[in-house]
C-alpha positions in Angstrom: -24.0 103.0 23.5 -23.2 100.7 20.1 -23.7 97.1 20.7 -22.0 95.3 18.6 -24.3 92.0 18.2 -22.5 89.7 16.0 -19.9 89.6 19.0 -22.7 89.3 21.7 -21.6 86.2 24.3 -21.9 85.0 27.6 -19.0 85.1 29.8 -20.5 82.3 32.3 -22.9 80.6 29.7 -23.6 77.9 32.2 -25.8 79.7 34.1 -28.3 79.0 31.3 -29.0 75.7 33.1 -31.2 77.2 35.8 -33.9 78.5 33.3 -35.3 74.9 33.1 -36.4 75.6 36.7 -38.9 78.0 35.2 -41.4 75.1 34.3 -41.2 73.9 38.0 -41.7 77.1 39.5 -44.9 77.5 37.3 -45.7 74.9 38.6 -45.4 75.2 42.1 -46.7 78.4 42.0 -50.3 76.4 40.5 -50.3 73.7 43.6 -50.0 76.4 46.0 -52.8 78.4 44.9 -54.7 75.7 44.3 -54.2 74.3 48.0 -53.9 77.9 49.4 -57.9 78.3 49.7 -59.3 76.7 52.6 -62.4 77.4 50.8 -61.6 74.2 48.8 -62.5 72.2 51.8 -66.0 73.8 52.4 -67.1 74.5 48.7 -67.5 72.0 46.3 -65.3 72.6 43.2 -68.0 73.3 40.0 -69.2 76.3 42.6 -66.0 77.3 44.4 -64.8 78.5 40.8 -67.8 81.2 40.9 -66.9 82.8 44.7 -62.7 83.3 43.8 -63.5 84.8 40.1 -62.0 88.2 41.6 -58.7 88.6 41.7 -57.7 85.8 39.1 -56.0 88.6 36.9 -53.8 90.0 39.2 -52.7 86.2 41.0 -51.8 85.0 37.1 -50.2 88.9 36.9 -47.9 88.1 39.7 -47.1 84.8 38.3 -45.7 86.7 34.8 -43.6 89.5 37.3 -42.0 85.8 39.1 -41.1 84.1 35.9 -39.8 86.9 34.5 -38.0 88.7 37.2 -35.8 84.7 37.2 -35.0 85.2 33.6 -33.8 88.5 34.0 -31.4 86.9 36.8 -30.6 84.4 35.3 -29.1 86.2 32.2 -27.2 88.5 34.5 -25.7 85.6 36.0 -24.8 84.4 32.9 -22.3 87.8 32.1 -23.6 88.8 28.4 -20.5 90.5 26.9 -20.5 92.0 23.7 -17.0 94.0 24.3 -13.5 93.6 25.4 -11.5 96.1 27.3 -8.0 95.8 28.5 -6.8 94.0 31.7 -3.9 95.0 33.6 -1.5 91.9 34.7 1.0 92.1 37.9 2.9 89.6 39.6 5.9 90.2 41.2 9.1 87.7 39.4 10.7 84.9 41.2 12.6 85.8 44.5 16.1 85.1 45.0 18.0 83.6 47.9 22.1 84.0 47.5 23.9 81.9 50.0 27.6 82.8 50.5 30.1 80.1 52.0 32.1 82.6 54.2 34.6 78.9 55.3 37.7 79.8 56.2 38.6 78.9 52.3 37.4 81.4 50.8 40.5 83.4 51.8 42.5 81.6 49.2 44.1 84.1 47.2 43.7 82.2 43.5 41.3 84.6 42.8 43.5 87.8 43.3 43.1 89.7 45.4 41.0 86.6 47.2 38.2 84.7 47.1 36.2 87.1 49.5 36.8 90.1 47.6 35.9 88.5 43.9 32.5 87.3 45.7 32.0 90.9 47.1 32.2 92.3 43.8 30.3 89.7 42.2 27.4 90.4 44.6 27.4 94.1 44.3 26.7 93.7 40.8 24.1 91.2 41.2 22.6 93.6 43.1 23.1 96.5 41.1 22.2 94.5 37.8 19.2 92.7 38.5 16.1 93.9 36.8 13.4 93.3 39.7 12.2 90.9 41.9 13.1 90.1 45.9 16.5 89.1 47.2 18.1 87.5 50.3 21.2 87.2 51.5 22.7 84.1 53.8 25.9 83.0 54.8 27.1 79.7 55.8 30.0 78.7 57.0 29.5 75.1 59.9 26.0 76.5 59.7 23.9 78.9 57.3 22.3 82.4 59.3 20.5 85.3 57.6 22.2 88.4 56.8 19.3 89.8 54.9 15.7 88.7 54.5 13.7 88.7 51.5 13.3 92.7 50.1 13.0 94.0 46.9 15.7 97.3 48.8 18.7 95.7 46.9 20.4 99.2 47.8 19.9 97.8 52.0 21.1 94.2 51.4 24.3 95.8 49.9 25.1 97.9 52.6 26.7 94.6 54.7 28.8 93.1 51.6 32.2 94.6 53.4 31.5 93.2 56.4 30.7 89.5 55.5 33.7 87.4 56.1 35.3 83.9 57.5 35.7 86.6 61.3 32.0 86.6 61.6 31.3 83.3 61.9 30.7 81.4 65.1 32.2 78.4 63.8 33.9 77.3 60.9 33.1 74.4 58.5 31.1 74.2 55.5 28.1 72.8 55.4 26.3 74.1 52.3 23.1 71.8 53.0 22.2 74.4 55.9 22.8 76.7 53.6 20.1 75.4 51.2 17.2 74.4 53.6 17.6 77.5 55.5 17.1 79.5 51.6 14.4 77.3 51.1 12.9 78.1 54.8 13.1 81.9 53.7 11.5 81.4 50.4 8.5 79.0 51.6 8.1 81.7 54.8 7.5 84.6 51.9 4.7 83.0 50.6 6.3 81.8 47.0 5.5 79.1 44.9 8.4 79.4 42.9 12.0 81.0 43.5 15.5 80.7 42.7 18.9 79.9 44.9 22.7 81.0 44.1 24.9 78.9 46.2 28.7 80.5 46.3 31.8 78.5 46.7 34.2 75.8 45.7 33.0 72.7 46.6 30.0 70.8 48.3 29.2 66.9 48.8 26.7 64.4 48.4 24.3 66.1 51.0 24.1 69.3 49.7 23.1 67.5 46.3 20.1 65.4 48.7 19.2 69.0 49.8 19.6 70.6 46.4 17.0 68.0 45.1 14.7 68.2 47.9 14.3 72.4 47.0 13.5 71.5 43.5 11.0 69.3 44.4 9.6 72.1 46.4 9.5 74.4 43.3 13.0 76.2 43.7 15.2 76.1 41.3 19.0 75.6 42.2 22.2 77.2 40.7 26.1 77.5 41.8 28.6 80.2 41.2 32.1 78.6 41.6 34.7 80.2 43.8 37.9 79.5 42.8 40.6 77.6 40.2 41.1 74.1 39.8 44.9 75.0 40.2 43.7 76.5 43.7 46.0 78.3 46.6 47.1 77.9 49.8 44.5 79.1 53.1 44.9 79.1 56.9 41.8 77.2 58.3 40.1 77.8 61.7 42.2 75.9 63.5 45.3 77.7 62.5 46.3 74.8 60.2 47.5 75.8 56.7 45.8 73.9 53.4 45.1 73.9 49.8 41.9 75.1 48.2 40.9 73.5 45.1 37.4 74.5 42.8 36.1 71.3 42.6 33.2 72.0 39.6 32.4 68.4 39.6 30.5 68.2 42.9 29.3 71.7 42.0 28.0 70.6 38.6 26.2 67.8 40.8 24.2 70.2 43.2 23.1 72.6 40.2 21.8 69.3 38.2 19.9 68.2 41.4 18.6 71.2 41.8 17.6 72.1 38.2 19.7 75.0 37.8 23.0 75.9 36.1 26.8 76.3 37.2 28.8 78.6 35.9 32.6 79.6 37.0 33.3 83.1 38.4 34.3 85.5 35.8 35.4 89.5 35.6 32.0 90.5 33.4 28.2 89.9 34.1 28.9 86.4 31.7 28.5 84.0 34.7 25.5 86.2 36.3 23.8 85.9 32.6 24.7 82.1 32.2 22.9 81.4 35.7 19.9 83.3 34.5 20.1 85.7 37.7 19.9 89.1 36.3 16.4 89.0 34.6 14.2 87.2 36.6 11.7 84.8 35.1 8.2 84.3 36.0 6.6 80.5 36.8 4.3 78.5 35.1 1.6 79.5 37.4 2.7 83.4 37.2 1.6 86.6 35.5 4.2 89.3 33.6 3.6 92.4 33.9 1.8 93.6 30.6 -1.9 94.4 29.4 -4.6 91.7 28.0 -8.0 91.4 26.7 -11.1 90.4 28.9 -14.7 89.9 27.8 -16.3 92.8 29.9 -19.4 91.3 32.1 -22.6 93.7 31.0 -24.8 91.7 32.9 -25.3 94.5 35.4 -27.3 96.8 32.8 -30.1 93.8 33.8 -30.3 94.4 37.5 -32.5 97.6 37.1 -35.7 96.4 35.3 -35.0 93.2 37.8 -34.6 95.3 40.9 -38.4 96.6 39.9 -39.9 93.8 39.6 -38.4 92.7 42.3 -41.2 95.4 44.1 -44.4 93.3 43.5 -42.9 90.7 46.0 -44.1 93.4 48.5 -47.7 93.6 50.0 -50.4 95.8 49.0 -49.5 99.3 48.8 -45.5 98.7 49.3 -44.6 99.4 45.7 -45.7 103.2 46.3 -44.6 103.0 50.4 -41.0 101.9 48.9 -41.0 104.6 46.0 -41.7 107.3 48.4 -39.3 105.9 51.2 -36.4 106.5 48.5 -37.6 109.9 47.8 -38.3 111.1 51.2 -34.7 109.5 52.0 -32.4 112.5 51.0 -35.0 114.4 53.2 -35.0 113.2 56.2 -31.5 113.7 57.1 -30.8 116.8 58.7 -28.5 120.0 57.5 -26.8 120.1 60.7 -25.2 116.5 60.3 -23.9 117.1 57.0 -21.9 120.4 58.5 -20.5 118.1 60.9 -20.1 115.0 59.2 -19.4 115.8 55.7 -21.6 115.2 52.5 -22.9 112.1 50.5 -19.3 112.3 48.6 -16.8 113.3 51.2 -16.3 112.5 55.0 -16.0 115.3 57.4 -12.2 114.1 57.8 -11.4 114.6 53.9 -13.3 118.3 53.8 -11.0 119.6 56.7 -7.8 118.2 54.7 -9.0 119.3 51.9 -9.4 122.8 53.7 -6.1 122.6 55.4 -4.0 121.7 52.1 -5.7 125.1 50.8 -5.0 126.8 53.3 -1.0 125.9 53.5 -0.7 126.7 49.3 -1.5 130.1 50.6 0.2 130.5 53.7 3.4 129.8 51.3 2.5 132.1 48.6 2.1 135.1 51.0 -2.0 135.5 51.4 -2.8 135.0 55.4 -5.9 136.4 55.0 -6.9 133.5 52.7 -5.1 131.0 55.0 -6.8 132.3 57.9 -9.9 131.6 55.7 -9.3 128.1 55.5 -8.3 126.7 58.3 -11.2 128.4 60.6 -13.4 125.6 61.4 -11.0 122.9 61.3 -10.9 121.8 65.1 -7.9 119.5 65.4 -4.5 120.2 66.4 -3.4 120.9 62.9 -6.1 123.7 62.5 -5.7 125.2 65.2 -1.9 125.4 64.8 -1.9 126.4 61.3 -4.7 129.0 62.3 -2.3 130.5 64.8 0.4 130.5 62.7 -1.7 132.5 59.9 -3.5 135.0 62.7 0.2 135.6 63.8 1.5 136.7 60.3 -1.2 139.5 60.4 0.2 140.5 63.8 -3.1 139.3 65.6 -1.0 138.0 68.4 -3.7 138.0 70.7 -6.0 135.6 68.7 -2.9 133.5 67.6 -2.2 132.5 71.2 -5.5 131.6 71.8 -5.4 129.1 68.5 -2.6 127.7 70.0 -3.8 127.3 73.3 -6.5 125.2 71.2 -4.0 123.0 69.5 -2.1 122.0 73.1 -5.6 121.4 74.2 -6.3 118.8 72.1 -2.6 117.4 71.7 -0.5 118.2 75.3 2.8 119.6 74.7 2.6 119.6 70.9 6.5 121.0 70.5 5.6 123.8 67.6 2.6 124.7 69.0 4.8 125.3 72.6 7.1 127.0 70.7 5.5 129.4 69.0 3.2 130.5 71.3 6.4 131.1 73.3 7.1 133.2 70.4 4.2 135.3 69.6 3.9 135.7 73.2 7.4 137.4 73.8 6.9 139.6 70.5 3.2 140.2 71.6 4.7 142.1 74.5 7.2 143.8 73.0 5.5 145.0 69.9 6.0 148.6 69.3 3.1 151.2 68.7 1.3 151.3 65.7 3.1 153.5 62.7 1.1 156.3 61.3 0.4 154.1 58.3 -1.1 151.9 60.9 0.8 148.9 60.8 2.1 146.9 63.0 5.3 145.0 62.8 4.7 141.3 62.3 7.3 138.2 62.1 6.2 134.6 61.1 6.0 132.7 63.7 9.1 129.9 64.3 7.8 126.9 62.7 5.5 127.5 59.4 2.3 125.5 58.7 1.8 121.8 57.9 -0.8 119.3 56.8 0.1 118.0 60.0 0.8 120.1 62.3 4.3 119.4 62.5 6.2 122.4 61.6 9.9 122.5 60.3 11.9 125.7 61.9 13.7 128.1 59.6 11.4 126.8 56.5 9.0 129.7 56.5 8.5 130.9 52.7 9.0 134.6 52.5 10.7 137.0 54.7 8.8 140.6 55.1 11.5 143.7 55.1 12.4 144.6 58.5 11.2 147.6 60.4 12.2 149.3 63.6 12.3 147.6 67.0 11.1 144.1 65.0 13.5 141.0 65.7 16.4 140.2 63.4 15.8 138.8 60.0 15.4 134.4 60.1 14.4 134.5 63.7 11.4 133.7 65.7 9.2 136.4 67.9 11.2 136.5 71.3 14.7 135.2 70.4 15.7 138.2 67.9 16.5 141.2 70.3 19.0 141.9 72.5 18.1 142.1 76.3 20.1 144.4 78.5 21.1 141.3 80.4 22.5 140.1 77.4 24.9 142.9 76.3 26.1 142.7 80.7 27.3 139.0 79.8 28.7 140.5 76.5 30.9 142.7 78.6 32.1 140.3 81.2 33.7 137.6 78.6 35.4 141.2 77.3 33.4 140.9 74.2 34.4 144.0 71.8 31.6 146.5 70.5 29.1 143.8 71.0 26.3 145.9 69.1 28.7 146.3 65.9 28.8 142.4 66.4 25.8 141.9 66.5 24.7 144.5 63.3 27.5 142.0 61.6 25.6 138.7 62.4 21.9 140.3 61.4 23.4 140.7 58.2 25.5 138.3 57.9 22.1 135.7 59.0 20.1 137.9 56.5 22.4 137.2 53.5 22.7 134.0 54.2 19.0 132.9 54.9 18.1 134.8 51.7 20.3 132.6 49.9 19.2 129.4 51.5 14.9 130.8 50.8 15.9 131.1 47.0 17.6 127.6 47.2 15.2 125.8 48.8 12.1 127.3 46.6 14.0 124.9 43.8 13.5 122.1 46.8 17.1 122.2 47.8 19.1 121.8 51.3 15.9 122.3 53.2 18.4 121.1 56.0 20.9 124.1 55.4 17.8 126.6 55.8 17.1 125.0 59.3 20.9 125.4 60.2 20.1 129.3 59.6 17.4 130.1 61.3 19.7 128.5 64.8 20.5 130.2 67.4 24.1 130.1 68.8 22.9 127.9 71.8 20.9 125.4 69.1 23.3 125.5 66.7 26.0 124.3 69.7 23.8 121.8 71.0 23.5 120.5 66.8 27.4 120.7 66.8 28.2 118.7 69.8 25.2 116.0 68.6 27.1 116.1 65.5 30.7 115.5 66.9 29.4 112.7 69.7 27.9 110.5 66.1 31.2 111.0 64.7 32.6 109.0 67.5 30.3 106.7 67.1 32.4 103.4 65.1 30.4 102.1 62.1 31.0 98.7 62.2 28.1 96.3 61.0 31.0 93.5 61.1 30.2 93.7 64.7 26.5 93.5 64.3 27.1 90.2 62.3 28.9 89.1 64.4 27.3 89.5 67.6 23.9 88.7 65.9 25.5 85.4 64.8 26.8 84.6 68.0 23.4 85.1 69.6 21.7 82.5 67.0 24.5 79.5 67.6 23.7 80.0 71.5 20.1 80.1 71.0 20.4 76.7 68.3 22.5 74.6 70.9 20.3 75.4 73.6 17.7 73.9 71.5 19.8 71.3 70.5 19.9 72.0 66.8 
């Protein structure tokens, strides 16, 4: 290691101060050996220095070890640095809070199409455009309620632009003061110093300028995006009454200079978003960017060494060797048998099995069970067991494959792929034809393949082996791939024709298609598709009818506002807010 001297410093160089404490502990050290000696009360002094002669060497020896071993300390607490390395800087920008006056006003129609749908827009690309940092979304209308807290998902806060309107208020009005303690009740509950608030709409009063000022004063800056044209257009308020909406910029000019933002009108481009300083959000005074700086490094740890042995002539007689054979001994006396169960001095027991089980599933996949198998014997939890079961099945040890999953559902009751397999590998186990003269002996993966954690996926086992005689139907599990007599009966009573032509047609048919759906989802691809194939036609009816019922199903978060809304107003008056 090259020290470069000439840039040698100390990163805390008023730690320095405690060396003058090394003249008092000299001297402390003196008056306590001189008054240690009870002899000094029986012996006079010209005689007492004759009887303690010994040992004088090795008291004066221990005095050197002290004094030096506080130097040592003390320069390691001061951080000597002689170079700099570079030092990563986060912090996340200033949130946003965007509060939207849904009033019955902003369905004037000045802005064409209206008001409502230019404010839409306008949000989406806020949204879309801004580089970073958390946003909220509120609306206000007699009061101010939260649409969408504070999330750095702007993809989740858009998803409930189409439904904000004037319908989902409780009550109308427009009372943009709400609007702006409840953004700064969001902000200060986040934790931020500093943040930023875009008030939308067309006009405000003298309170919401008290309330834009008290948020600066907080640290949150305040800006307004104007709704509107002074010419304005005709609305129908809440009470069914029709009037004229005007943009008033002056009061709006008012609120942004209280609250130390800017105010800029509506426009078609990102112009307005850019003048407000939205898009790119800044960092405080008290913040970090993101970016890379220089730090003296502290060396002061290469000192703790010759300090730590020193630091072993504070111990009796004999402890310097006692301690220097305690350390060796230490590796020792710990027995092999604990290590097998509990790991090693680098890895738990808990990161060996998943290191063993992530081995294991790479070859599963590419085709090598015996290596698999390997692998995951000796990991007892549910997830080696059912792995193990799923390799031993692959080989066509059906036997020893039930009895891993019998190992699994031990340990973790009705586990569903373990219940299902076993299911599987039983039905096959008991149907499996005789060994061929090349003794083999036809084997099918089992329903679900393996998994870090023991959750398999049906229909996403990698590889399908070429099928022989009497062995189920390419893409399905053990026990669901043959026809039962009872089966081709209930064929014939719903006047089914040539159901074994039919059901050649499907094997292939299946076969094509899973084939297809393997090669795809190699490339990681419709790994939903390949489930879908591997059905049968009661689970893929069951899927269908799931499928059709969540169709019904209206997708309306309008109502969600709204009833959410609704809920909050109750819950205010009954606490008489």
């Amino acid at each position: 290691m090259n020290i470069d001297w000439t840039a040698l410093h100390l990163v805390r160089p008023h730690a320095l101060w405690l060396l003058l404490a090394l003249p008092l502990i000299a001297a402390l050290w003196y008056w306590r050996r001189r008054r240690g000696s009870a002899w000094h009360t029986a012996v006079d002094a010209h005689l007492l220095r004759h009887l303690l002669v010994a040992g004088g060497q090795r008291a004066w020896g221990g005095l050197v070890a002290l004094l030096l071993g506080w130097t040592l300390a003390t320069l390691a607490l001061a951080g000597p640095s002689w170079r700099q390395v570079a030092q990563p800087l986060w912090q996340s920008p200033a949130p946003l809070v965007v509060a939207l006056d849904l009033s019955s006003r902003v369905t004037a129609t000045d802005l064409p199409p209206s008001r409502l749908l230019q404010a839409r827009a306008k949000l989406a690309a806020l949204l879309r455009e801004r580089q970073g940092g958390e946003v909220a979304l509120l609306v206000y209308a007699d009061d101010a309620y939260t649409v969408a807290p504070l999330t750095a998902d702007t993809a989740n806060v858009a998803l409930y632009l189409d439904a904000l309107g004037p319908d989902v208020m409780p009550r109308d009005g427009q009372r943009a003061e709400r609007a702006l303690d409840a953004a700064v009740l969001l902000l200060q509950q986040s934790g931020a110093r500093r943040g930023d608030i875009l008030l939308l709409t067309d006009r405000t009063d003298a309170a919401a300028s008290s309330a834009a000022s008290a948020a600066r004063r907080q640290g949150f800056a305040v800006s307004v995006l104007g709704l509107g044209t002074p010419t304005g257009a005709a609305y129908r308020s809440g009470d069914g009454q029709i009037a004229q909406a005007r943009l008033e910029e002056a009061s709006l000019r008012a609120v942004a200079s209280a609250g130390g933002g800017h105010y800029a009108r509506i426009a078609n481009d990102d112009t307005d978003l850019n003048a407000l300083g939205v898009l790119t959000p800044t960092a405080g005074v008290d913040d970090r960017r993101e970016g890379n700086g220089l730090a003296w490094r502290d060396e002061g740890f290469w000192l703790l060494p010759p300090l730590m042995l020193l630091s072993l002539w504070a111990f009796r007689r004999r402890g310097m060797a006692l301690v220097l054979v305690a350390c060796l001994a230490l590796p020792l006396a710990t027995p092999a048998p604990a290590y097998a169960a509990e790991g090693s001095w680098w890895k738990r027991g808990d990161q060996i099995d998943q290191q063993k089980l992530s081995t294991g599933v790479a070859a599963y996949r590419r085709g090598d069970f015996k290596a698999a198998q390997q692998q995951f014997d000796g990991i007892h939890s549910d997830a080696g067991w059912y792995n193990l079961g799923n390799a031993l099945a692959r080989q066509g040890q059906y036997d020893a494959a039930i009895e891993a999953y019998d190992q699994a559902l031990r340990q973790t009751p009705g586990m569903p792929d373990a219940v299902a397999n076993r299911a599987a590998v039983d039905a096959a186990r008991k149907r499996a034809p005789p060994p061929s003269p090349q003794g083999g002996e036809g084997k099918q993966p089992p329903k679900s393949p393996p998994s870090q954690q023991g959750q398999g996926q049906p229909g996403k086992d990698p590889g399908q082996p070429q099928k022989q005689p009497g062995e189920p139907r390419p893409g399905q599990a053990p026990g669901q791939a043959s026809e039962t007599p009872g089966d081709r009966s209930e064929d014939k009573d719903r006047g089914t024709p040539d159901p074994a032509a039919q059901a050649q047609a499907d094997a292939v048919q299946r076969q094509q298609m899973q084939q297809a759906l393997l090669r795809q989802g190699k490339d990681g691809k419709d790994t939903g598709a390949q489930r879908q194939a591997a059905e049968t036609p009661q689970q893929r009816e069951q899927r269908q009818a799931v499928e059709a019922w969540m169709r019904r199903v209206p997708d309306d978060p309008g109502s969600l506002l709204r009833a959410k809304f609704q809920l909050e107003n109750e819950r205010r008056k009954r606490e008489g807010r």
